[in-house]
MDAnalysis code that builds the backbone (N, CA, C; Angstrom):
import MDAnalysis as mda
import numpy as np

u = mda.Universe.empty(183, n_residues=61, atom_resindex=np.repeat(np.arange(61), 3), trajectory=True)
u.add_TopologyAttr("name", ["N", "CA", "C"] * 61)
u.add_TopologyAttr("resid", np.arange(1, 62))
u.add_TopologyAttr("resname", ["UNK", "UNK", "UNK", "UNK", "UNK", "UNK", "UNK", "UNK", "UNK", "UNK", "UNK", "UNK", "UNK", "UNK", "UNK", "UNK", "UNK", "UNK", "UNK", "UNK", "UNK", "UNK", "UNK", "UNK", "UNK", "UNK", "UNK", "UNK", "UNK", "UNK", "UNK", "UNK", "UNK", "UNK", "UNK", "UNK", "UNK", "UNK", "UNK", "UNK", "UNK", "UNK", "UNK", "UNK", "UNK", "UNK", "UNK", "UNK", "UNK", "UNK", "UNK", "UNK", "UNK", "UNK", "UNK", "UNK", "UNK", "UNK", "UNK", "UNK", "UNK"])
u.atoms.positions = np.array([
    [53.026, 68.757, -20.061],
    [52.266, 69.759, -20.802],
    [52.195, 71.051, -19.977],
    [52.539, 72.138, -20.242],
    [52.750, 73.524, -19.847],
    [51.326, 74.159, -19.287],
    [50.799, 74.561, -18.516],
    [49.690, 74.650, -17.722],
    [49.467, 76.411, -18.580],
    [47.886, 76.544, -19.245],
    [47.611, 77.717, -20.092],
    [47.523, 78.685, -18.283],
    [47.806, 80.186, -19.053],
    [48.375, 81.416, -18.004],
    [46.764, 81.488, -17.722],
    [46.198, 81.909, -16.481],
    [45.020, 82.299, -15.849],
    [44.953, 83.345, -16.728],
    [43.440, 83.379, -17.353],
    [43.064, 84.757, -18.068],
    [42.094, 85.678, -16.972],
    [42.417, 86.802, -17.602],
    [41.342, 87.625, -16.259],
    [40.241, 87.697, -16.667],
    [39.438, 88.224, -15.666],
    [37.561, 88.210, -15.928],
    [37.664, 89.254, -16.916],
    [36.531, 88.766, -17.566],
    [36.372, 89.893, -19.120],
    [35.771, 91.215, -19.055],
    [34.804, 91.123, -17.597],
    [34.323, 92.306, -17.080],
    [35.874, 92.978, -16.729],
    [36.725, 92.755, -15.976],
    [37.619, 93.527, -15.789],
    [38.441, 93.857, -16.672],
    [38.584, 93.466, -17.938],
    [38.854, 94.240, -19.012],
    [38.667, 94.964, -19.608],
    [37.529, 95.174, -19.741],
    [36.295, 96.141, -19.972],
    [36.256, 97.338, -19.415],
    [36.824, 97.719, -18.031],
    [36.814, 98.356, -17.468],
    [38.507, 98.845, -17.143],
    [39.238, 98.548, -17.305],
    [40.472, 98.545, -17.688],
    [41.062, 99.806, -18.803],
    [42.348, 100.843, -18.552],
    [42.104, 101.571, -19.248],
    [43.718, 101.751, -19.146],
    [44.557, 102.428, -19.811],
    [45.997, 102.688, -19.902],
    [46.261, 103.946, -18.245],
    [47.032, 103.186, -17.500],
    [47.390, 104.156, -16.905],
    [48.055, 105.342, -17.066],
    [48.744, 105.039, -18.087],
    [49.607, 106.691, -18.734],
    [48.645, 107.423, -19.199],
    [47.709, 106.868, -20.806],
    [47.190, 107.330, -21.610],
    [45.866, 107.508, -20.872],
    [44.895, 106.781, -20.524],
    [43.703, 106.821, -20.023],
    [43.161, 106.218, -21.614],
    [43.855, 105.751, -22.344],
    [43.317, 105.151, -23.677],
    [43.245, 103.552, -23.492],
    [42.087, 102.912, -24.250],
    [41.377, 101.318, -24.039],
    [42.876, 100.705, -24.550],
    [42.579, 99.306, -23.798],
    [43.411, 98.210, -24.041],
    [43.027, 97.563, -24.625],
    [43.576, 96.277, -25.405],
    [43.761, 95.434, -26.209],
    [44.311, 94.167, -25.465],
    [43.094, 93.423, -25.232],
    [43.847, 91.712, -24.936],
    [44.556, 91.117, -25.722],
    [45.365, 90.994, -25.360],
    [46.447, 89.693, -26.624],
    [46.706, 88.545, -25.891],
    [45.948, 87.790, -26.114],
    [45.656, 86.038, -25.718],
    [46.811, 85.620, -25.684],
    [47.516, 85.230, -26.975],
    [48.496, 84.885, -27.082],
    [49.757, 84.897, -26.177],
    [50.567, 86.386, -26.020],
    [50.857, 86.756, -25.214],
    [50.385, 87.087, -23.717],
    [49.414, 86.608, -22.912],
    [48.813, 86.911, -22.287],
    [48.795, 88.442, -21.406],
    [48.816, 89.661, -22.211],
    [49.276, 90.899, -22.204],
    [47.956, 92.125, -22.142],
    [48.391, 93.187, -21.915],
    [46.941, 93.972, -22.222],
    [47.929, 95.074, -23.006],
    [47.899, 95.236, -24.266],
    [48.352, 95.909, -24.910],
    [47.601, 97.598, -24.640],
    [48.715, 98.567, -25.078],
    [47.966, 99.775, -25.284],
    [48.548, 100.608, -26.399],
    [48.102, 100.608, -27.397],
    [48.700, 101.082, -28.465],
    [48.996, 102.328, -28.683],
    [48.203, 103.209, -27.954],
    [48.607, 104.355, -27.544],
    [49.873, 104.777, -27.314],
    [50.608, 103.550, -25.938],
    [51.218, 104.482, -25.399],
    [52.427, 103.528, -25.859],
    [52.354, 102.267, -26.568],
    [53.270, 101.823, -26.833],
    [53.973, 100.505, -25.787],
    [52.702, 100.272, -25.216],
    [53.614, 99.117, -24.204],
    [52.669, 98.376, -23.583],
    [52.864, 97.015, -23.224],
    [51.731, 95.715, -23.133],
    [52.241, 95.440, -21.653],
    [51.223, 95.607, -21.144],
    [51.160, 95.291, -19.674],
    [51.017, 93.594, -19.199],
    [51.685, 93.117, -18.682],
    [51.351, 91.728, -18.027],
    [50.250, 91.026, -17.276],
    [49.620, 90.263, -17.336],
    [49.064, 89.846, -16.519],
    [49.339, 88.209, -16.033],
    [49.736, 88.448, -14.759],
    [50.459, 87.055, -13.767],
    [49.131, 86.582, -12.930],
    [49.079, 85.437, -13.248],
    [47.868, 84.951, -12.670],
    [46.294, 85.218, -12.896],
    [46.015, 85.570, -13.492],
    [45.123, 86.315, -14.189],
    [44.836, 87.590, -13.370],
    [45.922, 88.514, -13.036],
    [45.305, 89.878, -12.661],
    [46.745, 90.338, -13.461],
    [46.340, 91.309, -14.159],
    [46.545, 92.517, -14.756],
    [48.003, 93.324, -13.889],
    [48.922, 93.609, -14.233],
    [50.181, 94.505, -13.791],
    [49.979, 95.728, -14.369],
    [49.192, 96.805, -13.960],
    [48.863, 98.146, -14.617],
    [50.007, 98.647, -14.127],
    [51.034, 98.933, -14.080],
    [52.215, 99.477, -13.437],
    [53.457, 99.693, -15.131],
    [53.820, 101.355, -15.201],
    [54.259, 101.312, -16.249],
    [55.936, 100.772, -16.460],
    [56.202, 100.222, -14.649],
    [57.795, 99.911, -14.700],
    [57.827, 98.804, -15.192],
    [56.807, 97.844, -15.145],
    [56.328, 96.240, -15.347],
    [55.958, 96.291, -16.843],
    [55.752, 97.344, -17.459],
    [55.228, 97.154, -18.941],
    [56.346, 96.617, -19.900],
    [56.184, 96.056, -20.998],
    [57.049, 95.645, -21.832],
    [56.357, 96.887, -22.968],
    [58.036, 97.369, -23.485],
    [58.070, 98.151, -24.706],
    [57.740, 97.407, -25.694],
    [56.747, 98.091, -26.696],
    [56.237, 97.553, -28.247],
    [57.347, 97.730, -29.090],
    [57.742, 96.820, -29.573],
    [58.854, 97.128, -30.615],
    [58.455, 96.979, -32.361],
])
């Protein structure tokens, strides 16, 4: 059975903001991602911390 991805603390989501845009994120569970719709691209999070880095972002298609 596939071990669920570490989610991050919810306070640090909260506080969490698009590094390009400076516009709020969007958790997507599923994907375990921090979306930003703004700017068009869902950031990773490995281990439950967050990859705010826009080379690491995956494009919204």
């Amino acid at each position: 059975m596939p071990e669920e991805p570490r989610r991050p603390d919810p306070k640090l989501l909260e506080l969490l903001v698009c590094p390009l845009t400076k516009a709020p994120l969007r958790y997507d569970r599923d994907a375990n991602e921090l979306i930003s719709e703004q700017a068009g691209l869902a950031y990773p999070i490995r281990d439950g911390i967050p990859i705010m880095l826009a080379s690491e972002a995956r494009t919204l298609g």
